[in-house]
C-alpha positions as CSV (number, residue, x, y, z in Angstrom):
1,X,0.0,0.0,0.0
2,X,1.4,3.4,-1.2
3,X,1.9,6.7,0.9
4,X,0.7,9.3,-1.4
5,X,1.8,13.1,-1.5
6,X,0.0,15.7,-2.4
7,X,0.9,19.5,-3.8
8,X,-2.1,22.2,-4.3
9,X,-2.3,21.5,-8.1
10,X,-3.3,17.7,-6.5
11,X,-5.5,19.0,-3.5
12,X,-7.1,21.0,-5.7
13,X,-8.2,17.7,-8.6
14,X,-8.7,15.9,-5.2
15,X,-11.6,18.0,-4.3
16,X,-13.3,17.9,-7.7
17,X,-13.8,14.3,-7.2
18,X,-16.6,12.6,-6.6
19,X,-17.9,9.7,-4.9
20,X,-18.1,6.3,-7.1
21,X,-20.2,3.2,-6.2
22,X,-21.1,0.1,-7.9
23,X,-24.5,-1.7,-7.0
24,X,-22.0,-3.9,-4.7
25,X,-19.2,-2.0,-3.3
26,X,-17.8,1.9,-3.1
27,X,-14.9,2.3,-5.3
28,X,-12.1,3.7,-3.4
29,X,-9.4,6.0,-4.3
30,X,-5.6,5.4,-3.0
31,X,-6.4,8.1,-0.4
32,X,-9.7,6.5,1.2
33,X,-7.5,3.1,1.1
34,X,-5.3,4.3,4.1
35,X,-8.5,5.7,5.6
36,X,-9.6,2.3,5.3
37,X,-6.1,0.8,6.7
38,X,-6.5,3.0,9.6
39,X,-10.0,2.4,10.5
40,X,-9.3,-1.4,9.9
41,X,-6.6,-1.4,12.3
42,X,-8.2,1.1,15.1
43,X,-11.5,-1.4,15.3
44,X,-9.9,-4.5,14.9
45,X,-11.3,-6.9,18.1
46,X,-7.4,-6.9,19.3
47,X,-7.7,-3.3,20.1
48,X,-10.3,-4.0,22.8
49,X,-12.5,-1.3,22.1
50,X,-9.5,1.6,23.1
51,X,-10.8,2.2,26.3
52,X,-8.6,5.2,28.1
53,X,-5.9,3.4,30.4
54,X,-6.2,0.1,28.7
55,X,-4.0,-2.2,27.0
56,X,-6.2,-1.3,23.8
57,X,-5.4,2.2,24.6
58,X,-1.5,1.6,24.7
59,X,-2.1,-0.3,21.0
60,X,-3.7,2.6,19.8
61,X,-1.5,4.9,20.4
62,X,1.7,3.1,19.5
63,X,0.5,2.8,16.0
64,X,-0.8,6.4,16.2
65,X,2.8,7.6,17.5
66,X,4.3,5.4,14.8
67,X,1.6,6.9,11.6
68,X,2.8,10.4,13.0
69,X,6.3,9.2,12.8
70,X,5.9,8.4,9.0
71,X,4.3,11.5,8.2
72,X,7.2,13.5,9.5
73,X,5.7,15.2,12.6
74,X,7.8,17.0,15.1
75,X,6.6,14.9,18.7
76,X,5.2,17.4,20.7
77,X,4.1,15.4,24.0
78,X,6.1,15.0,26.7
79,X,7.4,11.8,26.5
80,X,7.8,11.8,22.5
81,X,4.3,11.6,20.8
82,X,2.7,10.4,24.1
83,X,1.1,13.1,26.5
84,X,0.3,11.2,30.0
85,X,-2.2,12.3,32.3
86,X,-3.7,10.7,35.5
87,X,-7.4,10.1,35.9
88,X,-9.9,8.2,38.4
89,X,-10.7,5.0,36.5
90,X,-13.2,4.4,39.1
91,X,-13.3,2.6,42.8
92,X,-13.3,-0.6,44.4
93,X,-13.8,-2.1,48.0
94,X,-10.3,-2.0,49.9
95,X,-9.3,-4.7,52.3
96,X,-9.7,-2.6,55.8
97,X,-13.8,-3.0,55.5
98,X,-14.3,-4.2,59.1
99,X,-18.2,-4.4,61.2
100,X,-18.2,-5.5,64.4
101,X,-21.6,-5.9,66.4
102,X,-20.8,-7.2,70.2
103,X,-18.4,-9.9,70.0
104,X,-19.4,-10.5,66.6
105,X,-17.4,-9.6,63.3
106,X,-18.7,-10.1,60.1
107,X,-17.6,-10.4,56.7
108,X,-17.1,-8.1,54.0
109,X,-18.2,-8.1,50.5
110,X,-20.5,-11.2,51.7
111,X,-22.1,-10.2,55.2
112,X,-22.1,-6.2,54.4
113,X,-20.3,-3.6,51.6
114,X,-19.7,0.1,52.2
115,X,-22.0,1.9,49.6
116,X,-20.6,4.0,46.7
117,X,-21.7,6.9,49.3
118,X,-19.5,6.4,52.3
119,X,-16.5,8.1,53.7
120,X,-13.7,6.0,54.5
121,X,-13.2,6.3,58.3
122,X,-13.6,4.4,61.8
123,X,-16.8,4.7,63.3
124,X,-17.9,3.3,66.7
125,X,-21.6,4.3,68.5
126,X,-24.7,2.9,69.7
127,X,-27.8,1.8,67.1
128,X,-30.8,3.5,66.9
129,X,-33.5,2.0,64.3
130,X,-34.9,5.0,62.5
131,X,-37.7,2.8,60.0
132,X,-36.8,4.3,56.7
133,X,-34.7,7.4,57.5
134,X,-37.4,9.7,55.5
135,X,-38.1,13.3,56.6
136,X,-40.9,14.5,54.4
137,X,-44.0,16.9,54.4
138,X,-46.5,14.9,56.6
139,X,-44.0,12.2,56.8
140,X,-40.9,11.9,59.6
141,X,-39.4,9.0,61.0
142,X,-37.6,10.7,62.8
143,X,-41.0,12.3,65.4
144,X,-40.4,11.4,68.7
145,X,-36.8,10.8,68.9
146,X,-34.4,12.5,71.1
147,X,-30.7,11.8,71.9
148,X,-29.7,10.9,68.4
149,X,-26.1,12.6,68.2
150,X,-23.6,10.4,67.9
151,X,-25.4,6.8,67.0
152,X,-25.1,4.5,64.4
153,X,-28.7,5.1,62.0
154,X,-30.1,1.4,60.6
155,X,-32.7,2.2,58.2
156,X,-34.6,0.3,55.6
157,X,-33.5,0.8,52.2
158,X,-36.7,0.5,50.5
159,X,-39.4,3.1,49.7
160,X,-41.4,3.4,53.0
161,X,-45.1,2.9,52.2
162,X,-47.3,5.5,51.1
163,X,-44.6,7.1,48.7
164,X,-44.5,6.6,45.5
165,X,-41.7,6.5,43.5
166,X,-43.2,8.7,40.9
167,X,-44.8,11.4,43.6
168,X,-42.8,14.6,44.8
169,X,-42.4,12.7,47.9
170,X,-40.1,10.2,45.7
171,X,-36.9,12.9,46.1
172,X,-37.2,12.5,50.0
173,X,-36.7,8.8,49.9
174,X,-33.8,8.8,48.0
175,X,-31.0,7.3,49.6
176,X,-28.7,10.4,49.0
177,X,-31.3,12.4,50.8
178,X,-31.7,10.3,53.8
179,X,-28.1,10.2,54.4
180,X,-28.0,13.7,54.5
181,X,-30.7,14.0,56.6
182,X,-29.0,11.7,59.3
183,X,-26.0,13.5,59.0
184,X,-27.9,16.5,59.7
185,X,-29.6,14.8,63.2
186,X,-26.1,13.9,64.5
187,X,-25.1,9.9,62.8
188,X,-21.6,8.9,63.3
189,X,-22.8,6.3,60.4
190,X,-25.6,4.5,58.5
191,X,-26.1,1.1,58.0
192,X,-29.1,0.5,55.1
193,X,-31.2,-3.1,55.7
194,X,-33.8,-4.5,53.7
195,X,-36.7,-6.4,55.0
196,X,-38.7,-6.2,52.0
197,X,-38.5,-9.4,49.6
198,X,-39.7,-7.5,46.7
199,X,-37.0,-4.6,47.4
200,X,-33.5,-4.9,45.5
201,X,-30.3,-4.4,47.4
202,X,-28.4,-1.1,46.9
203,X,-26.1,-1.2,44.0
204,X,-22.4,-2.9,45.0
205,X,-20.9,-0.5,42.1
206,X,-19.1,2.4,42.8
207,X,-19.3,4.6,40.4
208,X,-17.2,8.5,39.7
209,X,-20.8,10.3,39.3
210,X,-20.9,9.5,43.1
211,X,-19.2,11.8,45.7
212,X,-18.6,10.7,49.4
213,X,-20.9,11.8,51.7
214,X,-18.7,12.9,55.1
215,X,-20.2,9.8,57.0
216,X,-19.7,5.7,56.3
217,X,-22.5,4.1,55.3
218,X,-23.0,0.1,55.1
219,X,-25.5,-2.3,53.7
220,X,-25.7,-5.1,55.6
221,X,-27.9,-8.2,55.1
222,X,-29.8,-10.2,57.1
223,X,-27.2,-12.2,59.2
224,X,-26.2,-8.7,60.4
225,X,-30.1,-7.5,61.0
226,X,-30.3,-10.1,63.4
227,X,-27.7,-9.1,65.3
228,X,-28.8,-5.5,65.9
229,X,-32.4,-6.3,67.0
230,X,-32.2,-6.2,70.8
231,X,-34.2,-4.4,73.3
232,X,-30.6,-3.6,75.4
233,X,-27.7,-1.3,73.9
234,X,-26.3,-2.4,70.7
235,X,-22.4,-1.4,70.4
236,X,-21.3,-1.0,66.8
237,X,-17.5,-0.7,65.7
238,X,-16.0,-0.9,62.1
239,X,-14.0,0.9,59.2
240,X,-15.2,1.7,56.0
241,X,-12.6,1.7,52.9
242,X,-13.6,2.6,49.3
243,X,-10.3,2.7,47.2
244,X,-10.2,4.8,43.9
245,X,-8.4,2.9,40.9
246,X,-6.0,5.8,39.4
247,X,-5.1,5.2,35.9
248,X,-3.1,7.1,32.9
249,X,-4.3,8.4,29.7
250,X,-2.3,8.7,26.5
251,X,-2.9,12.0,24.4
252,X,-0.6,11.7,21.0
253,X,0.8,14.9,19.7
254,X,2.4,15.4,16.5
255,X,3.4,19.0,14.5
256,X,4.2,20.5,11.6
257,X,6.5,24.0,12.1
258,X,6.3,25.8,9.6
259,X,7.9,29.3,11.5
260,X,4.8,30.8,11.6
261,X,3.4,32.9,14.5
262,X,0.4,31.1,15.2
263,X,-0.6,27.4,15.3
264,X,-3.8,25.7,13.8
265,X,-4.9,23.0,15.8
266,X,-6.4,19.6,14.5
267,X,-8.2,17.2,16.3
268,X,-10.1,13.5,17.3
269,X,-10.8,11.2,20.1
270,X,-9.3,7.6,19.4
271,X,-10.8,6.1,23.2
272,X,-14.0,4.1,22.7
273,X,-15.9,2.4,25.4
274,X,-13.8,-1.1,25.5
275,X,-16.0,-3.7,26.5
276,X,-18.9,-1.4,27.0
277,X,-19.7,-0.8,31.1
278,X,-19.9,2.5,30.4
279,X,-21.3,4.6,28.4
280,X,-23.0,1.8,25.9
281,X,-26.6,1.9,24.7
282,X,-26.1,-2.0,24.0
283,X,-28.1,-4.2,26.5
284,X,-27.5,-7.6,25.8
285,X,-24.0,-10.1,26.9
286,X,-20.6,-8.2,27.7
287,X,-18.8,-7.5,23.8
288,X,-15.9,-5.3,22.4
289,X,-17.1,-2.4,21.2
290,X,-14.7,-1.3,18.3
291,X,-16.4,2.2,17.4
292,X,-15.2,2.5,13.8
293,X,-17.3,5.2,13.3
294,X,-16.7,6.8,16.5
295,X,-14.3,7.3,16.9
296,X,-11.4,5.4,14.7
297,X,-13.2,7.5,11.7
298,X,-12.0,10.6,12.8
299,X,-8.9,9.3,14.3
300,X,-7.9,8.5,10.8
301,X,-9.0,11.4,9.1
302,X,-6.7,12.8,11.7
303,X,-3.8,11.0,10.3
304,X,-4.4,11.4,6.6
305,X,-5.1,15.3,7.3
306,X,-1.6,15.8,8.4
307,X,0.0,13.5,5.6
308,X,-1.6,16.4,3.1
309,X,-0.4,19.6,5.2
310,X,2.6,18.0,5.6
311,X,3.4,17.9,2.0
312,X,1.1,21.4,1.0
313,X,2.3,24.3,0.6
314,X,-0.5,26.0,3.1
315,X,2.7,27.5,5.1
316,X,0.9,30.3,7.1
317,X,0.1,28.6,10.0
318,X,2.1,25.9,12.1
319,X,-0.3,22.8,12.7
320,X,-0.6,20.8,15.8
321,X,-2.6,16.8,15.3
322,X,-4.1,15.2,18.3
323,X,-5.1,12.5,19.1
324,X,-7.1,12.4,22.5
325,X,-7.8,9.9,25.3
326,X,-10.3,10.1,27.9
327,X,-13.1,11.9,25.6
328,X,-15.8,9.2,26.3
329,X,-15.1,9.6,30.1
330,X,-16.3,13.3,29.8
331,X,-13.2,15.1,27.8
332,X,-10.3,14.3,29.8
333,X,-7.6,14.4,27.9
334,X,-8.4,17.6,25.9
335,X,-9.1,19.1,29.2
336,X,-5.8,18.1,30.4
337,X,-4.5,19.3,27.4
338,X,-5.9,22.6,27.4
339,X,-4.6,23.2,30.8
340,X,-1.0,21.9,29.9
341,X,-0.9,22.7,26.4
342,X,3.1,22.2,24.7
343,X,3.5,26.3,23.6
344,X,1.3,29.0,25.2
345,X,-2.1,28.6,24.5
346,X,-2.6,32.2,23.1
347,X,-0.7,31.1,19.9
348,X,-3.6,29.2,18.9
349,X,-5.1,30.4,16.1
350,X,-8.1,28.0,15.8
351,X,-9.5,24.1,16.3
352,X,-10.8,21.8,14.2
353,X,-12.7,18.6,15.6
354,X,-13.7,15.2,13.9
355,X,-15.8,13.1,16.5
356,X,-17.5,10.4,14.0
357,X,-17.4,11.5,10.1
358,X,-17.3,7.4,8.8
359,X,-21.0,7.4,8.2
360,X,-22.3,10.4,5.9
361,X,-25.7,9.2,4.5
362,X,-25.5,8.4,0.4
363,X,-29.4,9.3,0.4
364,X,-28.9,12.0,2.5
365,X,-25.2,13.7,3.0
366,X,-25.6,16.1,6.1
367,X,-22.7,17.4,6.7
368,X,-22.9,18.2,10.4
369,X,-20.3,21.2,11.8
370,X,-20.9,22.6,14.7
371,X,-18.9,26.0,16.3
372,X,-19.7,28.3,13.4
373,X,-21.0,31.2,15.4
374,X,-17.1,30.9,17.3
375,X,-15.2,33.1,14.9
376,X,-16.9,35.3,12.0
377,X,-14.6,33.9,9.7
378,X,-16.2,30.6,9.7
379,X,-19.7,31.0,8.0
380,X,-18.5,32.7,4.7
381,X,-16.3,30.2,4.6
382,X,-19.1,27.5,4.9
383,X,-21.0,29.0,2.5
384,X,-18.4,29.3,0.1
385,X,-17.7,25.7,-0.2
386,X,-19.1,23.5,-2.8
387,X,-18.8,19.5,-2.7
388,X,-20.9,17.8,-5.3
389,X,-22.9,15.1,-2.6
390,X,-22.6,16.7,1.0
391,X,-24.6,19.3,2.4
392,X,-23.3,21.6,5.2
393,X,-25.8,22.0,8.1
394,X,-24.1,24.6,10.7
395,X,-24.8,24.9,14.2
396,X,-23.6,28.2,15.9
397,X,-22.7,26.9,19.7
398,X,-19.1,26.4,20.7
399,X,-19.9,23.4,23.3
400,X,-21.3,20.2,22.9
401,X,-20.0,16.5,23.3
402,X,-16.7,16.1,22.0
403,X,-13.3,17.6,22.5
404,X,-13.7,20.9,20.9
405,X,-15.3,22.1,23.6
406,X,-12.5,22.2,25.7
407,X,-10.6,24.7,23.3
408,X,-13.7,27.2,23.2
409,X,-13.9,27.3,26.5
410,X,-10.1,28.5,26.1
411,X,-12.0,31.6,23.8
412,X,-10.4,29.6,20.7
413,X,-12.6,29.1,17.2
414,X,-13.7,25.9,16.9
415,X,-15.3,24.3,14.3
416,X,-16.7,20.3,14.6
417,X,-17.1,17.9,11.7
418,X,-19.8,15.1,12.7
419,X,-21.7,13.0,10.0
420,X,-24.6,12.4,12.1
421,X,-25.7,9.8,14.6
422,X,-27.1,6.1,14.0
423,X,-28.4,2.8,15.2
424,X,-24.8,1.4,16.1
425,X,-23.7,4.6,18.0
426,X,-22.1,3.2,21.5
427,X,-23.0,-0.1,20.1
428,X,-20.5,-3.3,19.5
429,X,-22.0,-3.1,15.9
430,X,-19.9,0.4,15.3
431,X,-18.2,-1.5,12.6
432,X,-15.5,-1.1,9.9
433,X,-17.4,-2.4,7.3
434,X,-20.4,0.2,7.5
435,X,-18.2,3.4,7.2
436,X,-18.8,5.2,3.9
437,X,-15.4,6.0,2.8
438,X,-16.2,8.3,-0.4
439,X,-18.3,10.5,2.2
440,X,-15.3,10.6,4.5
441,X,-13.3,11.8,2.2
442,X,-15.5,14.8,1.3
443,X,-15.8,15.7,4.4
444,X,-12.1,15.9,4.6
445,X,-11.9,18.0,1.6
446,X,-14.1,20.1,3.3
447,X,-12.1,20.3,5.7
448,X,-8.9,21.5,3.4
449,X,-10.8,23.9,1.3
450,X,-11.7,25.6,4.8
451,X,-7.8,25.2,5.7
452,X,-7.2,26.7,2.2
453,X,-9.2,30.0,2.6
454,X,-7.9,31.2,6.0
455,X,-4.5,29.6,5.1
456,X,-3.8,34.1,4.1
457,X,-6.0,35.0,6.9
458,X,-3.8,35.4,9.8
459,X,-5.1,35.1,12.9
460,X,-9.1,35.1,13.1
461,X,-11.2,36.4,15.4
462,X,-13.2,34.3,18.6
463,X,-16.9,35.1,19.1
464,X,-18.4,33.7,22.2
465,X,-21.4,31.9,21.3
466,X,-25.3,31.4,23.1
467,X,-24.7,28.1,24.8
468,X,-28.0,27.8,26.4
469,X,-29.4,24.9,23.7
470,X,-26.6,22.5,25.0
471,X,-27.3,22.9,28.2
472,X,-29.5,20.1,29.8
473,X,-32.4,22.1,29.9
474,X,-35.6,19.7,29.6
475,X,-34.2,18.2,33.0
476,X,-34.6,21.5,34.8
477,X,-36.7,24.8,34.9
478,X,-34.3,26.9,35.3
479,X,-30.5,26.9,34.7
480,X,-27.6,28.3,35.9
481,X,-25.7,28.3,32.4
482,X,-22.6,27.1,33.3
483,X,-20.4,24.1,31.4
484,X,-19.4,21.5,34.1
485,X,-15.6,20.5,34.4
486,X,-16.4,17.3,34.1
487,X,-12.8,16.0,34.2
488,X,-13.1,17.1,38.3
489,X,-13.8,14.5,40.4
490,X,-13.5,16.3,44.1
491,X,-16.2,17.7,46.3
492,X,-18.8,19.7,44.7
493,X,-19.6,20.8,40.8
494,X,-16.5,22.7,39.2
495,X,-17.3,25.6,36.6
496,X,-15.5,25.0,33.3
497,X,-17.2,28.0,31.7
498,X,-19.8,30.7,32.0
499,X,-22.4,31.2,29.4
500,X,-23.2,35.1,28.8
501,X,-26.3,36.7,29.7
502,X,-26.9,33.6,32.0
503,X,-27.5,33.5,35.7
504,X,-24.2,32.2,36.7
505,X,-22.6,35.0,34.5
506,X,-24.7,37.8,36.1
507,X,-24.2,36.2,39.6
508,X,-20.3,36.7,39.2
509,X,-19.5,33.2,38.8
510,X,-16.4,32.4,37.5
511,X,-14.4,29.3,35.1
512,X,-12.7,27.4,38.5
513,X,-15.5,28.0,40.9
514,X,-16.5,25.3,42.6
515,X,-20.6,25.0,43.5
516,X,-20.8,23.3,46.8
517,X,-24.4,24.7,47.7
518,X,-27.6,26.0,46.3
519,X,-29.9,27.7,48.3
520,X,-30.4,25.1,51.2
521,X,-29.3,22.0,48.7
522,X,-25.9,20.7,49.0
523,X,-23.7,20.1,45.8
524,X,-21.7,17.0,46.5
525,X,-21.6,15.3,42.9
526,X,-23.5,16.2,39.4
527,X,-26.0,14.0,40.1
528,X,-27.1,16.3,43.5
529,X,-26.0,19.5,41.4
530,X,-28.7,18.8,38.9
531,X,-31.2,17.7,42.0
532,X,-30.4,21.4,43.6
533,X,-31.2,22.9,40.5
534,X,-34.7,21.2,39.8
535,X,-35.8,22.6,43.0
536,X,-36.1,26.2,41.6
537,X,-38.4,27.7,39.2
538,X,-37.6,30.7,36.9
539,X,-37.7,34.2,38.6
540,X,-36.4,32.7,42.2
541,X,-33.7,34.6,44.1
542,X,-31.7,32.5,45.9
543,X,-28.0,32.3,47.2
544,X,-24.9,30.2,45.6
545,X,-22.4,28.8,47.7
546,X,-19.0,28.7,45.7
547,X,-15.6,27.8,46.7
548,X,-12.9,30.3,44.7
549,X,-9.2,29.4,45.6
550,X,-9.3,28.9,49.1
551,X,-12.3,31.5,49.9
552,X,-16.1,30.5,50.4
553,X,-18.7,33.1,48.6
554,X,-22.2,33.8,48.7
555,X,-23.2,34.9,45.8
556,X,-27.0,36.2,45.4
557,X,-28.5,35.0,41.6
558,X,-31.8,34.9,40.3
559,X,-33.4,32.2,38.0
């Protein structure tokens, strides 16, 4: 298989071609053949999916490093191509889980677990049996009792009878909620119980979405729940130990200096979702997803992008390729990137993103590219552009789900090519064999004719954009219009960036505050961010809670 090279005189007959099928196959061109070798190699089963911090991973981006190598890129990472960074891969029961009722021990991972919620710490105090834990309008379990400071809680995990799970009284039964609320009357810890046969047990998975609570807290099954029922004092002792599996991440960097003062950087995710525990919309056995379209497609684009600009003579701007890690854990390793970037960051002219561009549609080519309200270079340029079989559909908002993002929030143009969504997205069927190659390719002459008009440019000018339609907004009535850092994983909801016009904007929130409370609603995780904010309704006034650098604010905002 050749290695082609291309001048303009070539990029230019390139782009006046135009896709060729037969009734059985597409007819490929040399060019969409190494797409094809790279997409081929990128989903093969041996690659595991290309799950961040993987084996698959550390494949991928060997033969990444070693394409970039052929194609005569400068290594710009800081360890050659490869640019590590550390993320929480997740958490696991530790050894030290210990519970103790009398002169009885019991054994964990069998007898009782710690919960995804818990704290990991010693606790020691007397039971008290609090029914379901539930403080609720007409509804406390908690009437009558005194002296609760400092005891060990047993509740029922179950929904105590008379709430529904789909009432407004649902939101007080939630086990979250009903920790909290024992913290709040004085627990030194909670152990959960279930006496009801038609009740499932509390999930044994620990999962990042999930932030500590300040307390333990233990389910524990029957074998235990028979040893706390006594009339007399019940003594409980134990330690609870939830361990968090850190892991690295591979970005690959590769460049082409061409002196000039700023740097145009290209860009696509080659993670995918592994064996699928997260993240996949695929419900039946455990199987490899290989996410040829998403996102090995744009992962070679990637590759064959810089074989042209290498080899061009579009000299005005430097270009930087990478390929990121992490992006279907919530944008990792762009957000690392952006935050440890190999030159300053201001030398950026402007991004370009490929997140899935295998699978144009031959009936109907929508070409998808979001960003183009970031700079106002981008929509004459759009417009401008003529392919014979794809038809450009912009969208004007800097953020959305892929790796651009990260750069916009850095006030940096972006632009994102995206061929649409299908049945096999986040699905083990995301296969090599249904990427449309001849659509591929003109989106990647799209690409070059839009790298062709600003090549004379200079440096173009960043717009900020109305990010209010990508916020999740049918969730919530109000919002605070904020993009969560989603690459935090630490106490509270960390601001990534501030949407103009928006609450959060006119509150004085900032990009690194950190939301710990809303009106009286803590913020431990996103899951209780998103519960805080669906307690408001548009026009209320109501305080934010906000850690800044080592200062605590209250700041006043209005829905």
């Amino acid at each position: 298989m050749r290695h082609l090279i291309y001048s303009k005189s070539m990029l230019a007959a390139i782009m006046l071609v135009g896709s060729v099928y037969s009734s059985v196959a597409q007819v490929l061109s040399p060019d969409t053949l190494l797409l094809k070798q790279h997409i081929t190699i990128l989903s093969d089963d041996k690659m595991e999916g290309r799950e961040t911090g993987t084996a698959g991973e550390k494949m991928a981006y060997e033969y990444l490093s070693a394409e970039f190598r052929k194609v005569g890129l400068l290594p710009k990472g800081s360890a050659g191509y490869i640019q590590p960074f550390p993320f929480n891969a997740g958490s696991y029961m530790g050894s030290g889980n210990t519970l103790r009722i009398k002169k009885q021990s019991f054994i964990a991972g069998e007898q009782f677990y710690p919960l995804a919620y818990s704290a990991n710490k010693t606790f020691s105090g007397e039971i008290v049996h609090v029914k379901h834990g539930v403080c609720a309008p007409g509804m406390d379990d908690y009437a009558g009792m005194e002296n609760l400071s400092g005891k060990v809680f047993v509740m029922e995990c179950g929904y105590p009878e008379g709430i529904d799970p789909h009432s407004k009284l649902a939101e007080y039964a939630d086990l979250r909620t009903r920790i909290d609320s024992a913290a709040a009357k004085g627990a030194v810890a909670v152990i959960f119980i279930n006496s009801d046969k038609d009740t499932e047990n509390p999930s044994k998975k620990y999962s990042n979405r999930i932030t500590p609570t300040m307390l333990p807290v233990i389910f524990a099954n029957s074998d235990v729940a028979k040893a706390m029922i006594d009339t007399k004092r019940v003594l409980v002792t134990g330690v609870t130990e939830i361990l968090k599996k850190e892991k690295t991440g591979h970005n690959v960097l590769g460049y082409i200096d061409n002196n000039a003062k700023q740097t145009v950087v290209i860009g696509a995710h080659y993670d995918h979702l592994g064996y699928g525990e997260e993240g996949s919309l695929y419900r039946g056995e455990r199987a490899i997803h290989n996410g040829a379209d998403d996102n090995a497609s744009g992962t070679a684009g990637l590759i064959e992008l810089a074989r042209i600009l290498k080899a061009s003579d579009y000299k005005s701007n430097n270009y930087l390729f990478i390929a990121f890690s992490g992006e279907e854990m919530g944008l990792l390793g762009s957000n690392h990137l952006v935050k440890h970037f190999p030159m300053p960051v201001e030398q950026v002219n402007y991004m370009l993103n490929m997140d899935m561009i295998g699978r144009l549609k031959p009936t109907d080519p929508v070409l998808i590219i979001n960003g183009a309200g970031t700079s106002p270079e981008w929509n004459p340029a759009i417009s401008a552009i003529v392919i014979d079989g794809v038809k450009p559909k912009t969208t004007e908002s800097g953020v959305g789900p892929s790796d651009h993002t990260s750069f916009y929030l850095k006030d940096i143009p972006v632009l994102h090519f995206f061929s649409g969504t299908h049945d096999d997205y986040h699905k083990p069927s995301d296969d090599e064999h249904k990427i449309n190659y001849a659509g591929q390719q003109k989106i990647m002459e799209f690409m070059l004719q839009i790298i062709a008009k600003l090549d004379t440019k200079g440096e173009i000018a960043f717009t900020k954009t109305n990010d209010s339609a990508n916020e999740d907004a049918p969730r919530f009535k109000v919002t605070l219009g904020v993009v969560p850092d989603y690459g935090f994983d630490g106490e509270g909801m960390r601001i990534d960036g501030v949407s103009d016009g928006k609450p959060a904007q006119k509150a004085g929130l900032k990009a690194g505050d950190i939301v710990m409370q809303i009106g009286d609603h803590k913020v431990v995780d996103m899951m209780s961010y998103m519960k805080a904010l669906g307690k408001f309704a548009k026009g209320d006034k109501t305080t934010v809670k906000v850690k800044r650098g080592d200062q605590l604010l209250d700041q006043a905002i209005e829905f």
